[in-house]
MARNULUM-39749 format. One record per residue: residue in three letters; x, y, z of N, C-alpha, C in turn. Coordinates in steps of 0.001 Angstrom, whole numbers, plus 500000, padded with zeros to 6 digits. Example, Ala and Ser with C-alpha at 12.3 -4.5 7.8 and 13.67 -1.06 7.14 Angstrom:
2
  residu     nc1     nc2     nc3    cac1    cac2    cac3     cc1     cc2     cc3
     ala  513190  494310  507800  512300  495500  507800  513200  496700  507800
     ser  512850  497750  507080  513670  498940  507140  512900  500030  507870
***
This chain:
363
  residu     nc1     nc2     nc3    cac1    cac2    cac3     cc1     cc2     cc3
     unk  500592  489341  496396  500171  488713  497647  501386  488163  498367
     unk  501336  488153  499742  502680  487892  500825  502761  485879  500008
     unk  503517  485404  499685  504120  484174  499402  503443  483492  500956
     unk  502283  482867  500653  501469  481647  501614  501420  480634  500715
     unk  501067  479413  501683  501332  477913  501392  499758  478004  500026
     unk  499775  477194  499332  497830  477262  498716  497251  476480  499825
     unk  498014  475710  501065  497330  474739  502071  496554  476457  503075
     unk  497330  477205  502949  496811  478638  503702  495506  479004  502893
     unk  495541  479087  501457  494425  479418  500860  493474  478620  501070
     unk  493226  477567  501035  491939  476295  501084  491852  476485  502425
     unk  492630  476865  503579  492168  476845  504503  491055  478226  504925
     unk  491270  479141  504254  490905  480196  504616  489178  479484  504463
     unk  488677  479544  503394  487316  478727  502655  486683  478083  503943
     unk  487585  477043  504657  486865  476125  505617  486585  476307  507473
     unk  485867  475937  508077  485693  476271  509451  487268  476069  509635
     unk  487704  477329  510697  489096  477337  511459  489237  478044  512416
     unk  490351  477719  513108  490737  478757  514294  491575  479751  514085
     unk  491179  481029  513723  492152  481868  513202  493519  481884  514254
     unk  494569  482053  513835  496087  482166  514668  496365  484319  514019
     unk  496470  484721  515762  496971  485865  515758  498214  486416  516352
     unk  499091  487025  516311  500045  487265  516789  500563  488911  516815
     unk  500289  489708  518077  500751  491031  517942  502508  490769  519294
     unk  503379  491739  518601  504423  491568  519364  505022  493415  519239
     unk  505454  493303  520175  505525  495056  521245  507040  494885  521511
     unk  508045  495487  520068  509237  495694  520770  509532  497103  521673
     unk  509971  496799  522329  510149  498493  522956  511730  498741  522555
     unk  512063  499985  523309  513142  500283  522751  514413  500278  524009
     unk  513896  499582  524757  515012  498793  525752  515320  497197  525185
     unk  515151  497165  523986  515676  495618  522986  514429  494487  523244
     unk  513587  494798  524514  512495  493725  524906  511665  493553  524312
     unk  511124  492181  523711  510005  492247  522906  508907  491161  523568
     unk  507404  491801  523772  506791  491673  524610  505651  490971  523536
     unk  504886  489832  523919  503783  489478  522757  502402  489785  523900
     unk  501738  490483  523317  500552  491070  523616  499712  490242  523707
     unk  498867  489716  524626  497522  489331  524622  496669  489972  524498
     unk  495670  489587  522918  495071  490813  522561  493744  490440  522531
     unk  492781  491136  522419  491116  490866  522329  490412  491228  521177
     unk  490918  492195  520363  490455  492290  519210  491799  493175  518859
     unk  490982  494034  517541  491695  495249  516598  491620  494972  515191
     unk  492637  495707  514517  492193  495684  513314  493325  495967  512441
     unk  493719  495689  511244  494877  496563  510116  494067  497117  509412
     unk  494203  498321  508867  493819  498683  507889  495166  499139  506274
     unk  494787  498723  505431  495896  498897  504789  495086  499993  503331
     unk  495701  500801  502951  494785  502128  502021  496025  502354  500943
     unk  495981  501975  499498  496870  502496  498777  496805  503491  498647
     unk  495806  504613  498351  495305  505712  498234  495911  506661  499282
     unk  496277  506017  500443  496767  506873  501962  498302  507143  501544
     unk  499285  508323  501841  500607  508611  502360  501152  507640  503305
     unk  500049  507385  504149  500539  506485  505140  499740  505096  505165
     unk  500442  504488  504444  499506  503263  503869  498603  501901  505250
     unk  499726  501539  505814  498893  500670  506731  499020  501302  507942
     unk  497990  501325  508880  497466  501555  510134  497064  500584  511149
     unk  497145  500642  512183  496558  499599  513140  495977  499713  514351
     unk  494913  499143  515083  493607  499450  515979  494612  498141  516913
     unk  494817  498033  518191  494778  496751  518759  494728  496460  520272
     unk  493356  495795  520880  492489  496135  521643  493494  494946  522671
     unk  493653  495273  524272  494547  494300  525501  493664  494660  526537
     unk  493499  493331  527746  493034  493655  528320  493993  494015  529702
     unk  495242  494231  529372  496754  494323  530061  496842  495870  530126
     unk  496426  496050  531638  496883  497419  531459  497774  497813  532589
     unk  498864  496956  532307  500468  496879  532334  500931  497894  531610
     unk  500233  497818  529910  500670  498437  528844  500701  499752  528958
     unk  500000  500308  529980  499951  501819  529931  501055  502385  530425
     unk  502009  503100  529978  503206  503794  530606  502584  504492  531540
     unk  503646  504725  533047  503234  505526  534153  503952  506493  534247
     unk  505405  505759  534047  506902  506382  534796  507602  506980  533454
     unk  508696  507602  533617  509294  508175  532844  510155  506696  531942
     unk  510335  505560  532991  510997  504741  532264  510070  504377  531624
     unk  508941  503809  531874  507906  503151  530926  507748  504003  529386
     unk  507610  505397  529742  507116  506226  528591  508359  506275  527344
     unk  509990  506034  528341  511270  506182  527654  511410  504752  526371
     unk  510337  503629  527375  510755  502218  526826  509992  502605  525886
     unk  508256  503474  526154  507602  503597  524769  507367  504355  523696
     unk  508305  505439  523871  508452  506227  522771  509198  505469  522302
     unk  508774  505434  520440  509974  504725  519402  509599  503018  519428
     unk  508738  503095  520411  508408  501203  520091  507500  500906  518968
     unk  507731  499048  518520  507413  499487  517659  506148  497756  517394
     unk  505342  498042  516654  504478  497149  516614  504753  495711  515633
     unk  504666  494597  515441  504618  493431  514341  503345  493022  514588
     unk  502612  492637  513392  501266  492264  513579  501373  490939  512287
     unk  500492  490178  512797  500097  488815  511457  499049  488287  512277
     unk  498262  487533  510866  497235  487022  511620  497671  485607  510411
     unk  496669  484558  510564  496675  482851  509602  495630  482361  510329
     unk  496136  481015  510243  495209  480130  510527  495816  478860  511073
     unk  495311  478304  512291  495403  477232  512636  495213  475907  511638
     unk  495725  474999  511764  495397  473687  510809  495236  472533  512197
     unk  494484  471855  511653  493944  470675  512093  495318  469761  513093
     unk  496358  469860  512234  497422  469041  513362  498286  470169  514516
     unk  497654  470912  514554  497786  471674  515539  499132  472472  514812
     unk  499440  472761  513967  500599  473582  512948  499771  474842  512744
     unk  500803  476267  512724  499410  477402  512034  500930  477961  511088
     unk  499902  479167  510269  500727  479680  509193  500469  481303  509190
     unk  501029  482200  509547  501006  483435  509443  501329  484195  508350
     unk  500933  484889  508340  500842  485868  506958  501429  487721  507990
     unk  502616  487984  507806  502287  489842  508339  501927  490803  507888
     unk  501165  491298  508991  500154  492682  508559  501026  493805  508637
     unk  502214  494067  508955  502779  495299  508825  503584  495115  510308
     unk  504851  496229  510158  505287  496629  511305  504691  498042  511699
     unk  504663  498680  512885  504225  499776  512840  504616  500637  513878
     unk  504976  501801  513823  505582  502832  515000  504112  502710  515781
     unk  504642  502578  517706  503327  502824  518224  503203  504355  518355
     unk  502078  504838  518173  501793  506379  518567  501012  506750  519807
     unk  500053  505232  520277  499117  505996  521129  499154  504813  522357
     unk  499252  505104  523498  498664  503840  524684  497686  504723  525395
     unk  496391  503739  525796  495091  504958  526385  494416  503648  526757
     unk  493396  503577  527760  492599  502545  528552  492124  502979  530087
     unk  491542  502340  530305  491264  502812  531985  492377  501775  532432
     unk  493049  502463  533716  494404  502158  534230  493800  500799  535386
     unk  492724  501111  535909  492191  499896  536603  491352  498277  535917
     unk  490737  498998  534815  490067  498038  534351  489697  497612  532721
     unk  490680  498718  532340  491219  498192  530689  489484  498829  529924
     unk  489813  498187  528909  490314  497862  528082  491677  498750  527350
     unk  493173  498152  526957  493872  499081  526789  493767  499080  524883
     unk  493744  500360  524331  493750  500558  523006  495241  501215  522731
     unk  496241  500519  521699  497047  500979  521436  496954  500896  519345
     unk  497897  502440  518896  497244  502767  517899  498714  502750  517097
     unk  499148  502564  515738  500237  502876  515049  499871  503014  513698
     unk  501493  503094  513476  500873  503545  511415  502523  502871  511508
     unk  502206  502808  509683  503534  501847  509524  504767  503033  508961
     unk  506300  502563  509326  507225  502896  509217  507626  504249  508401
     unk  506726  504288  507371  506761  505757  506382  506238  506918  507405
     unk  505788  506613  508049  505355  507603  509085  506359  508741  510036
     unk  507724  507660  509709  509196  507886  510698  509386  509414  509923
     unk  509610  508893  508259  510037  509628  507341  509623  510618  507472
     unk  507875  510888  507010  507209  512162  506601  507290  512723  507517
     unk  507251  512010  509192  507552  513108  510181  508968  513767  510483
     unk  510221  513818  509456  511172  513920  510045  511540  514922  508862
     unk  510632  515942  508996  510478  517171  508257  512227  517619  507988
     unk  512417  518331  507139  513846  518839  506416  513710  520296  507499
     unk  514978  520421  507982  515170  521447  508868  516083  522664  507632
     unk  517003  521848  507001  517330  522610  505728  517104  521589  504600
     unk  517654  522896  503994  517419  522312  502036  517799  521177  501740
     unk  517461  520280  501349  517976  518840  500709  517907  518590  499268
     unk  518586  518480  498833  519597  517913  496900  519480  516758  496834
     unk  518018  516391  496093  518238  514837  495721  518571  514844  494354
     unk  519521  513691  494001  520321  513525  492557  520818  512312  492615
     unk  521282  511755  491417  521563  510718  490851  520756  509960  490352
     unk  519550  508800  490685  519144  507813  490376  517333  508023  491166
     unk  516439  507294  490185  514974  507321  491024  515581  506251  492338
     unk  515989  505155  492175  516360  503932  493181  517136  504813  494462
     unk  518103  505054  494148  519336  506143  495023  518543  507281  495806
     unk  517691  507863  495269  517359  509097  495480  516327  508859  496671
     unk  515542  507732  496210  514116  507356  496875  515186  506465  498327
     unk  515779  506055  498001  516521  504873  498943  517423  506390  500104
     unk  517886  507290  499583  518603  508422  500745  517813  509049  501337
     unk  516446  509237  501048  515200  509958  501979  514845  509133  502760
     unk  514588  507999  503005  513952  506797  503420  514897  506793  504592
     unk  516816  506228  504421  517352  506337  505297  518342  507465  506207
     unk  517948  508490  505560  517982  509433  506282  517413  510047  507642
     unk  516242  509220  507662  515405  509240  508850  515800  507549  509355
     unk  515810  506307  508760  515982  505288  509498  516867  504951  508405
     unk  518296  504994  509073  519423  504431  508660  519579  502869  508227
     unk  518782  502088  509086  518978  500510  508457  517982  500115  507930
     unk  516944  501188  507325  515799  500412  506402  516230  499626  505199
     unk  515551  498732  504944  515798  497957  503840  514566  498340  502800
     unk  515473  498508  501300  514838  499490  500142  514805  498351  499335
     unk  514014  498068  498539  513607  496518  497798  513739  497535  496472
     unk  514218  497287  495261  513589  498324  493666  513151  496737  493335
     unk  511952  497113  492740  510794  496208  491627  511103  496792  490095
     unk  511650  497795  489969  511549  498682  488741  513080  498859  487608
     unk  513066  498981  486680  514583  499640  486052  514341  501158  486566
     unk  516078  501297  486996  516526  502437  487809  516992  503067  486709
     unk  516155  504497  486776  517012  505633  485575  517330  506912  486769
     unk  518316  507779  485813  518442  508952  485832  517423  510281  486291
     unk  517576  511138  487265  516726  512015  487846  517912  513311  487633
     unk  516659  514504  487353  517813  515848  487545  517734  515996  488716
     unk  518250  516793  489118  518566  517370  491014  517320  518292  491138
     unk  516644  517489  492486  515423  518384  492757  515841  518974  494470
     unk  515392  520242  494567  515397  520559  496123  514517  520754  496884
     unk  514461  519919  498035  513083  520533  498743  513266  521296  499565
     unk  512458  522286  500092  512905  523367  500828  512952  522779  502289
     unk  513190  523986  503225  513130  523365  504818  511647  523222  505244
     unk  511411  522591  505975  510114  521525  506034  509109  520913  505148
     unk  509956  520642  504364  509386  519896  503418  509101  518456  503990
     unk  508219  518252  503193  507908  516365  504160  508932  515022  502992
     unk  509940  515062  503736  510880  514004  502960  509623  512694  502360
     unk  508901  512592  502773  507969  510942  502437  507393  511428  501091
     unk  506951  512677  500800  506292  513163  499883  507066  513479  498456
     unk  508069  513549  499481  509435  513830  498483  509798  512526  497223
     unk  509920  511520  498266  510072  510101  498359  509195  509385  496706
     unk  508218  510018  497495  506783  509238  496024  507272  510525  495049
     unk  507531  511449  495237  507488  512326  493916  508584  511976  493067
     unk  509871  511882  493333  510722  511253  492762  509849  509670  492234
     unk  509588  508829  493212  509305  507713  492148  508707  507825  491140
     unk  507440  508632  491168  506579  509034  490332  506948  509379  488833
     unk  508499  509667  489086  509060  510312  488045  509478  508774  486675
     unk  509669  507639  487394  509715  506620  486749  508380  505891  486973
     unk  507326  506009  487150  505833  505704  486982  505593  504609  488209
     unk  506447  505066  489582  506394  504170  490183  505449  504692  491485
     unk  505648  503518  492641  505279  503997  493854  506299  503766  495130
     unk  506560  504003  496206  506916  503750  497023  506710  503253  498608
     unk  506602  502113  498917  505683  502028  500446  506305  500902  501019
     unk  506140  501089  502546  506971  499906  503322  505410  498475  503070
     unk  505757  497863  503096  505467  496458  502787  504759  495768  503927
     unk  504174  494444  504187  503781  493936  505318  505136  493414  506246
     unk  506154  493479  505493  507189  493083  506626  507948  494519  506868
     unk  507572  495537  506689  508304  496657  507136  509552  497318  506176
     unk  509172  496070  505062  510996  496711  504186  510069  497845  503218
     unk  510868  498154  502538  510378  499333  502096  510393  499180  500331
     unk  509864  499467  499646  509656  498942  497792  509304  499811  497276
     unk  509942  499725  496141  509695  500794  495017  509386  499619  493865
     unk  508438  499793  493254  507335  499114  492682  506523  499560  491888
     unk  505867  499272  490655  505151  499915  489597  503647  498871  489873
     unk  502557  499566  489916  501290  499030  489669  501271  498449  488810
     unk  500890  496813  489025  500597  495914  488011  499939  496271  487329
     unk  499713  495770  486017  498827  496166  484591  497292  495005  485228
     unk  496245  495528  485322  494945  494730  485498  495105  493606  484409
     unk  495003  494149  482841  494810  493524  481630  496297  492150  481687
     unk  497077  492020  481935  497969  491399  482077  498602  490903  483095
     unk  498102  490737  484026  498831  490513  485329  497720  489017  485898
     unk  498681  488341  486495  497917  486991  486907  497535  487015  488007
     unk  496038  486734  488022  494944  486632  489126  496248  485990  490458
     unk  495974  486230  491720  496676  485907  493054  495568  484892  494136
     unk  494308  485048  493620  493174  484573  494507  491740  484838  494126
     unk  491429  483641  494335  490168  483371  493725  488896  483731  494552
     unk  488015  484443  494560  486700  484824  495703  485731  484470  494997
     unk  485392  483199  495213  484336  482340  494261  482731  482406  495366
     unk  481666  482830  494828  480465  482777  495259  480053  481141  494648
     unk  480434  479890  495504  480425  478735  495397  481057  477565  496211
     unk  480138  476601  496658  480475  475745  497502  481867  475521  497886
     unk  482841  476168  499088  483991  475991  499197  484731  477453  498831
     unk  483785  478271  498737  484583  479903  498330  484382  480663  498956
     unk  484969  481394  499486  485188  482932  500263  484293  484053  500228
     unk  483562  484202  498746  482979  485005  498533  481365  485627  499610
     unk  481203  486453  499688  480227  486803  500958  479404  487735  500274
     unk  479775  488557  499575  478819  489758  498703  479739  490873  497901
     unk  479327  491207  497088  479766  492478  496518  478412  493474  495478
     unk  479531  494379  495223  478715  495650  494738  479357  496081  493668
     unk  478736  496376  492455  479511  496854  491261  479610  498286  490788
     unk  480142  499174  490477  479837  500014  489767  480678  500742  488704
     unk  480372  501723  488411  480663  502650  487070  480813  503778  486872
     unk  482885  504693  486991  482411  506178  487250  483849  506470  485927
     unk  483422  507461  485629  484285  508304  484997  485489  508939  485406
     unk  485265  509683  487059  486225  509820  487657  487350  509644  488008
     unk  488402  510517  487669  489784  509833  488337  490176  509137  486517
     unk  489517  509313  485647  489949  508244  484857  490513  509115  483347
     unk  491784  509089  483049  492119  509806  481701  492858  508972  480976
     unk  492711  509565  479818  493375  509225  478555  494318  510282  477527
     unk  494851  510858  478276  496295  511498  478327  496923  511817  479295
     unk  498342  511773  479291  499232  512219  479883  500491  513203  479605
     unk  500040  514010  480076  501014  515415  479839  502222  515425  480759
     unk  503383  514552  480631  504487  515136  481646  505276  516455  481340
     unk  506155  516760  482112  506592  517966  481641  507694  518024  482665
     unk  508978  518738  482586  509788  518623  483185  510883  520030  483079
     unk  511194  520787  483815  512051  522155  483901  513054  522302  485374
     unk  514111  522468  484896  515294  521756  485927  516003  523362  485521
     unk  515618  524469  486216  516353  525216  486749  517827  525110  487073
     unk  517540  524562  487698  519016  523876  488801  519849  523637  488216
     unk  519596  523536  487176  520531  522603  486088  520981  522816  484950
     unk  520138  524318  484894  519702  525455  483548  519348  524183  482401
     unk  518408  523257  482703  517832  522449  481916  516669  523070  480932
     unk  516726  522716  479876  515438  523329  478620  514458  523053  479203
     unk  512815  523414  479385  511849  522593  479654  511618  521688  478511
     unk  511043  520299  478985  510629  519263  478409  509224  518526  478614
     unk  508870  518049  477700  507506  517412  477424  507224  516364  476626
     unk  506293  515537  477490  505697  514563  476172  504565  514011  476677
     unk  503460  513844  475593  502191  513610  476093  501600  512040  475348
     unk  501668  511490  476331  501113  510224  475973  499389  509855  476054
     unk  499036  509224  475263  497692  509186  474745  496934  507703  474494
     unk  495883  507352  474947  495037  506455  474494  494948  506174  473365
     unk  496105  505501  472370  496115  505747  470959  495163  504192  469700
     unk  494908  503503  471065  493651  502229  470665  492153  502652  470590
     unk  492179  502426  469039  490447  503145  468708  489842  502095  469530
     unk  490229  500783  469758  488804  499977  469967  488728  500290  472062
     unk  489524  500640  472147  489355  501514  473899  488401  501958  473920
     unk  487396  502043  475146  486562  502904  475540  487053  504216  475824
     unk  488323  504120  476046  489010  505418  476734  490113  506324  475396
     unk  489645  505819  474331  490284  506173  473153  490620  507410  472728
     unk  491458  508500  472703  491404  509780  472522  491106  510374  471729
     unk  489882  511607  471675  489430  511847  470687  487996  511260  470195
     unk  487944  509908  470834  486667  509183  471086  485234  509591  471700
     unk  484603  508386  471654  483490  508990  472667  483563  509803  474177
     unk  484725  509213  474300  484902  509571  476000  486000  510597  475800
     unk  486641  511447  474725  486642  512716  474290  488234  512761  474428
     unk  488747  514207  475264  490029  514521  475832  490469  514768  476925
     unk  490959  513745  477684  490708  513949  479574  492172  513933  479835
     unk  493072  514838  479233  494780  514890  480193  494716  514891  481218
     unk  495985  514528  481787  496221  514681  483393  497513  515236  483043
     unk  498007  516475  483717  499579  517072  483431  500290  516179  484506
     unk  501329  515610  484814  502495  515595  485886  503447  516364  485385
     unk  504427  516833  487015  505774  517556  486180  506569  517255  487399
     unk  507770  517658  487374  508792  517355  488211  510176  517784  487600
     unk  511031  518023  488262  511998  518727  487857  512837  517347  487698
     unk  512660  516541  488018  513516  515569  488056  513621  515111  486579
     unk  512617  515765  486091  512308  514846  484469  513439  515695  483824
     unk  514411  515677  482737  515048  516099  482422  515585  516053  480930
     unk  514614  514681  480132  514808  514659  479118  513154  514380  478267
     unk  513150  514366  476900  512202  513869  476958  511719  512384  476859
     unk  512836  511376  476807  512715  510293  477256  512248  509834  478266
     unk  512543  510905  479328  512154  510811  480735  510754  510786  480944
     unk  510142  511923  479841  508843  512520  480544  508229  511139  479590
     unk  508829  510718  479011  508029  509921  477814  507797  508357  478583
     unk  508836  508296  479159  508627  506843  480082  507655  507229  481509
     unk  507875  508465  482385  506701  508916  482963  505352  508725  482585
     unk  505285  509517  481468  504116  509811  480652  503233  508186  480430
     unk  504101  507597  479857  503632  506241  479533  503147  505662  480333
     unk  504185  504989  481528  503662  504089  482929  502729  505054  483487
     unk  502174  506420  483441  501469  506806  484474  499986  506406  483498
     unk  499934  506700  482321  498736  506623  481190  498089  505475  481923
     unk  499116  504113  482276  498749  502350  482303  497878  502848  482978
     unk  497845  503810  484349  496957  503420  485572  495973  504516  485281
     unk  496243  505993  484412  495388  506540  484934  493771  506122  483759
     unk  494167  505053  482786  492908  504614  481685  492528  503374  482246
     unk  493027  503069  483258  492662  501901  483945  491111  501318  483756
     unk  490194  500486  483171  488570  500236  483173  488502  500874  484661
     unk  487790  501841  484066  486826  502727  485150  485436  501403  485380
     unk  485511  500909  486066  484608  499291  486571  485406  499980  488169
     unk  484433  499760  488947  484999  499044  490468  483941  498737  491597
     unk  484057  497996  492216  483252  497320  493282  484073  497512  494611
     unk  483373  497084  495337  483472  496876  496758  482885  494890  497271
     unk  484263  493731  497116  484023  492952  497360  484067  492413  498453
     unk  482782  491349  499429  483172  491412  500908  483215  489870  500663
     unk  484263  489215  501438  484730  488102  501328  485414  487381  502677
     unk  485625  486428  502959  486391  486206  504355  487439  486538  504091
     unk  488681  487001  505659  489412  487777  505490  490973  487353  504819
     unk  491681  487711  504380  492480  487084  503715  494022  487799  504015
     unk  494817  487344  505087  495663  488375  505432  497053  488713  504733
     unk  496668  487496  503557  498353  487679  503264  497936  488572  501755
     unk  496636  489182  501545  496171  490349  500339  497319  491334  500046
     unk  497574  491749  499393  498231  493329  499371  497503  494439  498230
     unk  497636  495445  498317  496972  496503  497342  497903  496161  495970
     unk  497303  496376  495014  497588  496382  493537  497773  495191  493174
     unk  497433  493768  493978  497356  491821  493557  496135  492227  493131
     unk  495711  491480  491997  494612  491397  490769  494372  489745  491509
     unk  492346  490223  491749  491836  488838  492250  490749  488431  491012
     unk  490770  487581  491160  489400  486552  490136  488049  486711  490848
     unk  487303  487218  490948  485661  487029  491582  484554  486849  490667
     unk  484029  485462  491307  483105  484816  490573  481571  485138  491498
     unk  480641  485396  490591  479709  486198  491681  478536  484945  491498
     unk  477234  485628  491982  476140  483976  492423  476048  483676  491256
     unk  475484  484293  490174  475182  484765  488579  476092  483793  487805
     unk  476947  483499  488151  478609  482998  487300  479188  483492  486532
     unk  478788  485188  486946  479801  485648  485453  481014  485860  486462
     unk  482007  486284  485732  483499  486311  486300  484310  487791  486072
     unk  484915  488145  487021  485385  489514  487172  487151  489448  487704
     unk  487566  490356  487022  489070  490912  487372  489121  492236  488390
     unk  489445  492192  489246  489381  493375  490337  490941  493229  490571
     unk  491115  494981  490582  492662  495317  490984  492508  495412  493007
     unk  493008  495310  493932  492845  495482  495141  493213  497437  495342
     unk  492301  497852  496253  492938  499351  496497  493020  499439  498034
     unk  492279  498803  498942  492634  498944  500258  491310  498013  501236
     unk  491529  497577  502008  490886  496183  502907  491430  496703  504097
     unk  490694  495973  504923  490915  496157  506642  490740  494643  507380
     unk  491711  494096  508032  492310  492788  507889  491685  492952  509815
     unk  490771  491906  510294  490448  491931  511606  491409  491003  512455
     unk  491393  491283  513954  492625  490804  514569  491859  489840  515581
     unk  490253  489423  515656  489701  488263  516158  488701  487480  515069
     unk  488458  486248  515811  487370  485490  514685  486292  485882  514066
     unk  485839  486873  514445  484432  487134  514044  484881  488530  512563
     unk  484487  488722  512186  484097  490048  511499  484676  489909  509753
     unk  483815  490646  508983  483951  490738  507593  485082  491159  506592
     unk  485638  490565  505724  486503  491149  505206  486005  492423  503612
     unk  485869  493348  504287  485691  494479  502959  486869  494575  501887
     unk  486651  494557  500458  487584  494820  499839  487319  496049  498823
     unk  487661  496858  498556  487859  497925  497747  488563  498067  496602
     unk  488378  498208  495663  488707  497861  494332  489069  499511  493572
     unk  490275  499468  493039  490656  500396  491965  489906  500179  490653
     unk  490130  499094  490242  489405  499117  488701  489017  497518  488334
     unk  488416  496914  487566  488083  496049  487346  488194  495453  485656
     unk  487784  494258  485069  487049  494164  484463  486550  492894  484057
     unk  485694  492695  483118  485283  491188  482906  486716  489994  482415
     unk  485710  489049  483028  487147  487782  482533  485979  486949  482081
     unk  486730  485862  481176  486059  484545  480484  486194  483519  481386
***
């Protein structure tokens, strides 16, 4: 979760005036703060292009006419946060993302103007390989030269220990962003720009071990609004087959298959719930240490408790995908939910949906 005051959390719980803030740099250095009427973030771990944004003006100034207007708005770029007002007239923001704008559209006389973006990874995947590209050296290095290859002063955060990659090539139009996660993947990671626009390489917290970020209590003074539980098999294994063959490199192929090796697991191999591999491969893998530390961190997520809900709660902007929340339901039993993707509203009124990867019971 984005680092907020806990005076931000208790506030969320109580009647307030939400505080919003959208700001419109263009690319003549001017940065313009939008008076806005509604919209929306949506943020999707599951997506390539993780956060998105809806954001409704009744300024339709905003619409480019002229060639200069359209010059200022190609390449501009969006900041979004929303918080909350406090009582001594102080507020506290939380950001929803930066975001390339893609779209300005409205009636030119009488608005409403809708402008549309997606966040910064968007630069990347669109800045297709015209020729062959040689990524080598390091997952950190490798993931960090695709990124600024398309935007030279991005800032690359590693969450992870940086190993060794063999040399992979992608051909010409290949989508560098795709590139990007496949290399991380190779150290069991992920890669995505952040609510402030920097960019992280980061491993999915462990559900079973990782400390609750926020509490959605169905109880006097709690957030909680409704949820829905359920129970699928899908998506869910208990092996991992990496595998790794580096041509390039006249490398041996390599392998190692990691396994649900806890009888008392539901997901135990060989168990009730049987033999469910998932292969990954990548050329980048090159030893079998490699595929074996792959193999491993990818197992964490893909035996994850197949549990997940859909929790609706007031909105909470400083959330991020893969923060593990506490939800206490009317009943009082108590639940661990991993976050997978929410849609964060940009006026007072409307529901916060949350979507859940995996879950499970807590004491």
């Amino acid at each position: 979760m984005y680092p907020v005051s806990d005076r931000f959390l208790a506030r969320l719980a109580e009647s307030h005036t939400v505080a919003t803030r959208v700001q419109l740099f263009l690319t003549t250095g001017q940065v313009v703060d939008i008076e806005h009427t509604g919209g929306s973030v949506t943020v999707d771990r599951s997506q390539a292009i993780r956060r998105t944004c809806t954001v409704t003006s009744a300024d339709v100034s905003l619409i480019p006419r002229t060639p200069a207007d359209m010059l200022a708005t190609y390449g501009a770029r969006l900041r979004i946060a929303r918080g909350v007002e406090y009582g001594d007239g102080s507020t506290e923001l939380a950001p929803l993302g930066v975001f390339r704008l893609d779209s300005v559209d409205g009636d030119v006389t009488d608005g409403p103007v809708t402008l549309q973006g997606k966040d910064l990874s968007v630069v990347v995947a669109e800045d297709r390989l015209t020729e062959p590209y040689r990524a080598t050296g390091t997952v950190v290095g490798a993931v960090a030269a695709l990124i600024q290859r398309s935007i030279p002063d991005a800032d690359v955060i590693s969450q992870i220990v940086d190993a060794p990659i063999g040399a992979r090539t992608f051909d010409t139009d290949a989508d560098p962003w795709a590139g990007a996660q496949e290399i991380a993947a190779a150290a069991g990671a992920e890669v995505y720009p952040n609510a402030d626009g920097v960019f992280v390489i980061s491993q999915l917290p462990d559900l079973a071990t990782a400390t609750p970020v926020w509490a959605v209590e169905a109880a006097e003074g709690g957030v909680y609004i409704k949820a829905d539980r359920g129970m699928t098999s899908a998506n869910v294994f208990n092996g991992i087959l990496a595998r790794g063959e580096n041509t390039e490199e006249n490398a041996p192929p390599v392998q190692y298959l990691a396994t649900d090796d806890d009888p008392s697991s539901p997901t135990f191999w060989g168990g009730p719930f049987g033999r469910r591999p998932k292969v990954i491969s990548s050329s980048t893998l090159t030893t079998v240490n490699a595929c074996a530390q792959a193999a491993t961190l990818e197992l964490a997520k893909a035996k994850a408790p197949n549990a997940s809900g859909d929790v609706t709660s007031l909105p909470n902007a400083a959330l991020e995908p893969g923060d593990v929340i506490r939800v206490t339901h009317p009943d009082g039993t108590k639940e661990l939910h991993q976050v997978a993707s929410f849609s964060v509203p940009l006026d007072e009124a409307g529901d916060f949906p949350i979507t859940t990867i995996s879950a499970k019971e807590d004491s």
